[in-house]
N, C-alpha and C positions, 0 to 999 in steps of 0.2 A: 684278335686271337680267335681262333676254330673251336666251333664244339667240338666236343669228344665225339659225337657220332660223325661231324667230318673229316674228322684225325681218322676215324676206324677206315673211313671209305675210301683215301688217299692210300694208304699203309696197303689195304687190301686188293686196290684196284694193280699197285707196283709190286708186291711183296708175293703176291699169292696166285695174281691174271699173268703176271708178268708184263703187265703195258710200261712204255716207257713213260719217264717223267711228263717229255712233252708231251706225250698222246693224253696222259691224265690232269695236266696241266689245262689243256684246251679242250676238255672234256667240259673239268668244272668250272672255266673260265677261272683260273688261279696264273697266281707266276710261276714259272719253274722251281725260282728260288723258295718261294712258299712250300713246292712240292717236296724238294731236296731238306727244305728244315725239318718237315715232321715224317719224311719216311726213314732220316737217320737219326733222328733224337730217338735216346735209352730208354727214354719213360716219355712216352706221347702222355699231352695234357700236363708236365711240370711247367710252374711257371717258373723261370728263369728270374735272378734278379736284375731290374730296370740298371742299365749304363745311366747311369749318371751325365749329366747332358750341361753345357756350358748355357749359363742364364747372362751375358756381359748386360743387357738392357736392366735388367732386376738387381743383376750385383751393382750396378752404378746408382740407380734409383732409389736402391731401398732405403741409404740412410736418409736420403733426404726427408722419405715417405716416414719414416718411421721420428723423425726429428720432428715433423711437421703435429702429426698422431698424438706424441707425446704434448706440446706446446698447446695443443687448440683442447686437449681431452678436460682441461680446468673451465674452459671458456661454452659448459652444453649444458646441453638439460635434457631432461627423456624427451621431450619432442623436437629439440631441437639441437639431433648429435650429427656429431660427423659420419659423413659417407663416404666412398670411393670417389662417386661423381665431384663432389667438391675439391677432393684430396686432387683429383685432375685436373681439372680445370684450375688450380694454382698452382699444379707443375708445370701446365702449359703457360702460364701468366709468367710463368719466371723463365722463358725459355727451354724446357725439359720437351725434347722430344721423346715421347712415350703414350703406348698406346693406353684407352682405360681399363681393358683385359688386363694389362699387366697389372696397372695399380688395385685392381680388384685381389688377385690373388695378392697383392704385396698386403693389402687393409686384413683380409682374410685371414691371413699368417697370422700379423699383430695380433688381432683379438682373437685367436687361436691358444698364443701362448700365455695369452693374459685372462682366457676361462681357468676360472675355479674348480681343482680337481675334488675327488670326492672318496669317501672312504665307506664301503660296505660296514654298519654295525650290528653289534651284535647286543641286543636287547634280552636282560638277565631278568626272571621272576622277582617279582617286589625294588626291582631297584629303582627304575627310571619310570614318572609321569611327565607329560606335558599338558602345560596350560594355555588358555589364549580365550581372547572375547572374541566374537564372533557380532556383528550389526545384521538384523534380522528385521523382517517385516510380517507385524501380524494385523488380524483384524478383533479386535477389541471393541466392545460394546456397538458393536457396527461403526468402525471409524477405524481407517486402516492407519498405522502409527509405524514408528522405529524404534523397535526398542534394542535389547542388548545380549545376547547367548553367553553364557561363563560355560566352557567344555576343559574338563580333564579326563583325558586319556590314558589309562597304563598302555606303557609300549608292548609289556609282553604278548597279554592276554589279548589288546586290544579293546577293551573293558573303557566305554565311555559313560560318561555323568554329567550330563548338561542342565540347568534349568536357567531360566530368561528374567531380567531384571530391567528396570526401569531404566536406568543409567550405567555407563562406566565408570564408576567411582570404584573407591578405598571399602566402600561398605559393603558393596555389593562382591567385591572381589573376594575380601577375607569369608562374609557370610556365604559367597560360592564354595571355599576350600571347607568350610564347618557342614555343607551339603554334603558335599562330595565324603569326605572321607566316613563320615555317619553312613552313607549310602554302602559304601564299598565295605567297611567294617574293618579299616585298617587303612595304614600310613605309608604312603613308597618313601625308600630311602632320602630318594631328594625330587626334588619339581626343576622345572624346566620352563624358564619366563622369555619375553620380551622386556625390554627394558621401562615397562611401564610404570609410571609417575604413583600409582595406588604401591608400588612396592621399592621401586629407587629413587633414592632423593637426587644423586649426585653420581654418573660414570667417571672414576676413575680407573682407567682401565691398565692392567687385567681387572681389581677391584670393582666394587662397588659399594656406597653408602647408600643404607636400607634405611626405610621408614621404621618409627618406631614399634607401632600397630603390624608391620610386617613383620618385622623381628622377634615381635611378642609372640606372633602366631607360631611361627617356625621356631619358637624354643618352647609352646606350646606342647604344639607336637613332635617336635623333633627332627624335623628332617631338613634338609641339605638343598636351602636355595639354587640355582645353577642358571646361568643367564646365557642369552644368544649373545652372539657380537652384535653389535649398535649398525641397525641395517640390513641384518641376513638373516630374515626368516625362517632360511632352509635350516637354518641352526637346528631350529624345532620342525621339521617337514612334515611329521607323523600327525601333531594336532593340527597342522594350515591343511593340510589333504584331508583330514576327515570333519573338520568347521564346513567344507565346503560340500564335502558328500553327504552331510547330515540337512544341510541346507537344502539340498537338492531331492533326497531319498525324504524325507520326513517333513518339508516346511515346505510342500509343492504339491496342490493348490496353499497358496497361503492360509493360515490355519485361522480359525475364528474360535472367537470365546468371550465370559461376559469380562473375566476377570484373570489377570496373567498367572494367576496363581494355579487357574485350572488349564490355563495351556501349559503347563511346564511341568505341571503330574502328567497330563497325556503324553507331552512328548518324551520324558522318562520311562514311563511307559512303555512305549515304541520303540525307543533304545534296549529296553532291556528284553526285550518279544523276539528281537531282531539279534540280539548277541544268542538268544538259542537255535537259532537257527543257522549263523553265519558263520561258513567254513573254511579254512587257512588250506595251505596248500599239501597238508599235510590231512587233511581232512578231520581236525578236530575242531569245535565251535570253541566261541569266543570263550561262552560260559564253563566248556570243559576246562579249555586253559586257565579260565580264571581260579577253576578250584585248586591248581596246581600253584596258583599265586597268591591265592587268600593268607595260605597259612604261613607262607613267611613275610606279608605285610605287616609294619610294627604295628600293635594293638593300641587301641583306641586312650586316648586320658582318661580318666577315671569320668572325668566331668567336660564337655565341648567346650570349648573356647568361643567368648563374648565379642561377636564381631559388633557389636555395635559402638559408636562413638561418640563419648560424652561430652558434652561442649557447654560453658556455661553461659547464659544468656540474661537478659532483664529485660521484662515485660512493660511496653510503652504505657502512655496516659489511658490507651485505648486498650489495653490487657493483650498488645499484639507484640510478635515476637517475629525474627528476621533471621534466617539461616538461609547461608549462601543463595540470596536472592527468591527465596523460599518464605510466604508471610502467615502464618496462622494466628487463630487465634485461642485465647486463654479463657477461662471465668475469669469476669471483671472483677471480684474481690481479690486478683491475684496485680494490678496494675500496680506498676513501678515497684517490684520486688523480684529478687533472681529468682532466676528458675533450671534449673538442670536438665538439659534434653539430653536423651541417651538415643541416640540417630541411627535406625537401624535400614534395609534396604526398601524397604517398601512401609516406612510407618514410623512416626515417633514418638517418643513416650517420654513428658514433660514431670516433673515433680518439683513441688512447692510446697513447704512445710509438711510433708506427712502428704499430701493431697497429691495423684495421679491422674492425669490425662493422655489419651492415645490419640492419637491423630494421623489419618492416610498421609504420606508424604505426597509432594507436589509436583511438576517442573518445575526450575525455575524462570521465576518473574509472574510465578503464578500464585492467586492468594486462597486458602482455606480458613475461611470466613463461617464460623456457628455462631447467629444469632440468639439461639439458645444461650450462648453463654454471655446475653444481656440483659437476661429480662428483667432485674429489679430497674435498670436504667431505664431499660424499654418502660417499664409499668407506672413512670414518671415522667415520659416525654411520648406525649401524643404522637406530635409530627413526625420525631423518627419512626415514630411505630407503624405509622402510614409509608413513610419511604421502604421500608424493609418487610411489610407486610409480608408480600408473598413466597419470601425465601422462609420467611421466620413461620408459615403455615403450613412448607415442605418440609423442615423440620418437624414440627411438631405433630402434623399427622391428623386424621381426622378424630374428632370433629370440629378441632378448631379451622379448617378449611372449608367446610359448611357454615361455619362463624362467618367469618370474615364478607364471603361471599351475600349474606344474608343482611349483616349491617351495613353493608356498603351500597346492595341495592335498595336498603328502606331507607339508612339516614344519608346515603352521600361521604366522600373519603373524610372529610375534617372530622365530623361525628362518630365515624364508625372507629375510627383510632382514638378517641378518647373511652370509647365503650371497650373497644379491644386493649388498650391499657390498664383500664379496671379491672377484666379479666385477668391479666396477664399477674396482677397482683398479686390475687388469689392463686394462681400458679406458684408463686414464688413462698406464699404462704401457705399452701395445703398441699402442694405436688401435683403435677402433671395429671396423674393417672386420677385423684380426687375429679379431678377439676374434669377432665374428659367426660368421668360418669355422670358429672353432674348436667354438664352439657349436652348429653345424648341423651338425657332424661328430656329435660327442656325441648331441647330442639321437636325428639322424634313426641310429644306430645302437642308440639302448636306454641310454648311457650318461648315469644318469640321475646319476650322482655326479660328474661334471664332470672326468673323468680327463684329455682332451682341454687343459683350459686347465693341465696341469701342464706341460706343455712350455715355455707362455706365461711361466709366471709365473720358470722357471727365471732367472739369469743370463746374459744372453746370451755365448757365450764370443768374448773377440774374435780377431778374425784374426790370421794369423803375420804379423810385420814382417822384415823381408829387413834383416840385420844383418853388417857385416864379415867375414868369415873368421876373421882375427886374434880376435874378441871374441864368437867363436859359445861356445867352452866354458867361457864365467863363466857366472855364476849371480848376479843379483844379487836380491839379500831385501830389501834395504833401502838407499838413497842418495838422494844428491840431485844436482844438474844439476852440481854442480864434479866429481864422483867421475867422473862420465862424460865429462867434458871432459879428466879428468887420464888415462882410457885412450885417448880419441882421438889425443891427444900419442903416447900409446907407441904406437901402429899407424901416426902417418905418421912417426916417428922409424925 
């Protein structure tokens, strides 16, 4: 087909010069018949519609093509699917004369008619968020790791809230929605998931069976679970498009930090520096719309919802304890009695009679091990106290690490762990911090024999008690609560 500008120069060369066809025909090197079409068409430049054109090699082919399509489509995998070339080469194996042109457009058509059409939506204030974890890489205490982005999105405003978590678990997921919506200051109608194991037990579809801890949340707060179909991320496209721009815009160079806690305030941060600035096409920022969305977001519980999860445990011979391949350990007075861990995303928090422990959470297969939380055992067995010395001196801090170093260059390891366990005694008997000053007196004066901690280990002597007049000049060696009850008679007698 002729541009417009050689439609104008045909039309004008015969209509206006008066040349005939053929002179303008062999002018512009055209066919007559070319010349004769657009100096009499009504409207130069309408496309006409295509005649329809007999396919007999495609109309006889196609079932077969499409028989075939059908039958091998159960038998692939993403690297190893059907193409045209193959679809040929076994219509040629079976006698099919036909070229691979054709079976291309016939393959073409197929997965033509079998794409996923799509529906423009239309995203209302406060109704609709999506959620999703995102796998991210950061640099943590200089040691580059994998850890985990939890991102909610409101669709309207655009309004994102990510912070980054050790794992993809149940704990981390719910403690992401107790961020987020604290953050936002209000609840969208319903969420928008993947069918992720932290929140479905069981697809029956269209249904689904929710975890308990999910359920609890979402009647929490009130709002209106909503799941992709099993498979099509595009369900939710709005947070997989911006997990990925957020990745790229804000997590590039890979971010460094001592502790995740302080990458995930800056990268909030960053999101939220960036929603005042970023403009729709309509040319309002995120944060304007968002004011326009705040106020019909349902308002907060009175009190946030408890993502942590309480699990009940019993503490080995050794005061250690085992959560999903996760080992820490306890104060040894706590051995072989339950213990209640309440498992939160980054830390746990143990209780045993009245008594509380917090502890960093782990990987698993990985053990958090405080020697501190042995020292009467320690303060009774030398030898361990040599094997564990030096974790048990990074604990403890100086100047027990000027100890250690000190007895072990003058008496040698067997000796200086029986000196270091005498110590350790006095620890367990006067506290830590006693025992430190007493040490740094010692030490920073020369007293390399530990004269200082004899005060320590003395008997403490106890205070006077302010006693009758009448009963000031007994003496007593030995009794019990009736003898002293039968002198309080004779003093108020």
């Amino acid at each position: 087909m002729l541009r417009m500008d050689q439609v104008h120069v045909i039309r004008h060369k015969v209509l206006v010069e008066g040349l005939s066809r053929r002179e303008v025909a062999q002018q512009l090197g055209l066919s007559r018949n070319t010349v004769r079409k657009y100096v009499e068409q009504d409207e130069p430049g309408r496309i006409r519609p295509a005649i329809k054109r007999q396919r007999p090699v495609l109309d006889r082919v196609g079932p077969r093509v499409e028989e075939l399509l059908e039958a091998w489509s159960s038998r692939t995998t993403a690297k190893q699917r059907i193409t045209a070339t193959r679809v040929h080469q076994q219509l040629v194996s079976e006698g099919v004369a036909v070229g691979e042109t054709s079976v291309r457009k016939l393959v073409r058509q197929w997965r033509r008619l079998r794409t996923e059409g799509f529906v423009p939506l239309v995203h209302r204030a406060g109704d609709e968020a999506q959620v999703d974890f995102f796998e991210v890489t950061l640099d943590l205490a200089e040691q580059r790791v994998k850890r985990w982005m939890f991102l909610l999105r409101l669709m309207y405003s655009g309004r994102d809230v990510a912070w980054l978590y050790d794992r993809c678990d149940q704990t981390a997921f719910l403690d992401g929605h107790v961020r987020a919506f604290a953050h936002l200051g209000g609840v969208p109608t319903r969420c928008v998931y993947d069918n992720l194991s932290a929140a479905v037990r069981r697809v029956l579809f269209p249904g689904r069976v929710l975890t308990q801890r999910f359920m609890a949340l979402s009647t929490h707060y009130l709002f209106e679970p909503c799941f992709a179909r099993v498979g099509t991320g595009h369900d939710k496209g709005g947070v997989e498009g911006r997990g990925k721009g957020i990745r790229l815009q804000h997590l590039v160079p890979v971010p460094a930090g001592e502790t995740l806690e302080q990458v995930s305030a800056e990268l909030l941060e960053r999101l939220d520096t960036q929603a005042q600035r970023r403009r729709d096409a309509q040319g309002q920022t995120v944060m304007q719309r968002f004011a326009q969305e705040q106020p019909v977001l349902r308002p907060l519980p009175a009190r946030p919802f408890e993502p942590r999860l309480a699990v009940a445990l019993r503490a080995s011979r050794k005061a250690l304890v085992t959560y999903h391949a996760e080992t820490y350990s306890l104060p040894s007075h706590w051995r072989l009695l339950d213990v209640m861990a309440y498992v939160g995303p980054s830390d746990i928090r143990f209780i045993c009679r009245e008594e509380t422990q917090l502890r960093r959470r782990v990987q698993r297969h990985e053990r958090h091990i405080r020697y501190s939380d042995y020292l009467v055992e320690l303060s009774r067995k030398p030898q361990a106290v040599r094997q564990v010395a030096p974790e048990l001196m990074a604990e403890l801090g100086e100047p027990f690490g000027r100890l250690w170093t000190l007895l072990e260059q003058t008496h040698g390891g067997r000796e200086a762990g029986r000196l270091l366990a005498r110590v350790l005694a006095a620890v367990v008997q006067h506290g830590t911090e006693a025992v430190a000053a007493a040490l740094t007196t010692a030490l920073d004066g020369g007293q390399h024999h530990l004269l200082e901690l004899a005060a320590l280990r003395r008997e403490a002597v106890p205070a006077a008690i302010p006693v009758p007049e009448p009963l000031a000049h007994y003496v007593v060696e030995a009794a019990c609560a009736a003898d002293f009850d039968a002198l309080l008679a004779q003093v108020h007698a």
